[in-house]
C-alpha angles and dihedrals in degrees: 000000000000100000088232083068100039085058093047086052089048095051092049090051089049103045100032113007083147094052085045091045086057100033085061096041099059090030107044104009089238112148099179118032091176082074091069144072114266085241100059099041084053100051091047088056092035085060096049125127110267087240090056113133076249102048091038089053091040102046090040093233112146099191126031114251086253088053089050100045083049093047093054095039074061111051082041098057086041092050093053098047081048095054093057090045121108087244096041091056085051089045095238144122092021106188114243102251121243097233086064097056092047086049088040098233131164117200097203089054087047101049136060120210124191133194093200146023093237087060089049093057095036080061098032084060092044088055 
C-alpha cells in the first residue's frame, strides 16, 4: 500500500472509525473490516461516495451539496412569495431560511450592526 494512503487509512480509522464501520456495512456489506487486508479496507473507503458518513466528518460538510441546492431553491422561493406579502412589501416578519438552519447559522450572530459610527470603531479597535 503507498504510504500516503496508508496514512490517510490510518487518519479515518483514528477520527471516525464509527462513521467508516457504518459507511462499509450498508456499502459494501462488510461487518469486520479487521478481517481484511489494509488494502483492501483503504481502497474500499477510498471508493466511497463524497457524501459518505466518512467523506461528510472529514471534509467538515454538514449538508450534502443536494441538501444544500434544495434548501436554497427553497429560501429563494420563500423569499419571493414573501416580497409580494403584505408583510414582505412592509419589510417585516421575513421568514428564517432553511440553508441557516442546516448550516446552523445564526445571523445575528453573523452579522454586526452599529447605531453609530462611534460603536463601529469602538468594535473595529477591540477586533
Amino acid at each position: 500500500m503507498h504510504p500516503k494512503k496508508l496514512f490517510l487509512l490510518v487518519r479515518v480509522i483514528d477520527e471516525c472509525e464509527d462513521e467508516m464501520i457504518c459507511d462499509l456495512a450498508e456499502t459494501y456489506h462488510l461487518f469486520n473490516y479487521q478481517e481484511y487486508p489494509p488494502e483492501l479496507v483503504g481502497t474500499l473507503v477510498f471508493g466511497l461516495r463524497k457524501d459518505s458518513r466518512v467523506k461528510m466528518k472529514l471534509s467538515g460538510d454538514k449538508i450534502t451539496t443536494t441538501e444544500w441546492l434544495l434548501a436554497r431553491i427553497a429560501d429563494e422561493l420563500r423569499d419571493q412569495s414573501w416580497a409580494k406579502s403584505r408583510d414582505g412589501q412592509k419589510g417585516r416578519n421575513k421568514p428564517k431560511h432553511i440553508l441557516d438552519q442546516l448550516l446552523g447559522l445564526n445571523k445575528r450572530e453573523q452579522y454586526a450592526t452599529f447605531e453609530t459610527m462611534e460603536e463601529f470603531e469602538r468594535m473595529w479597535s477591540e477586533i
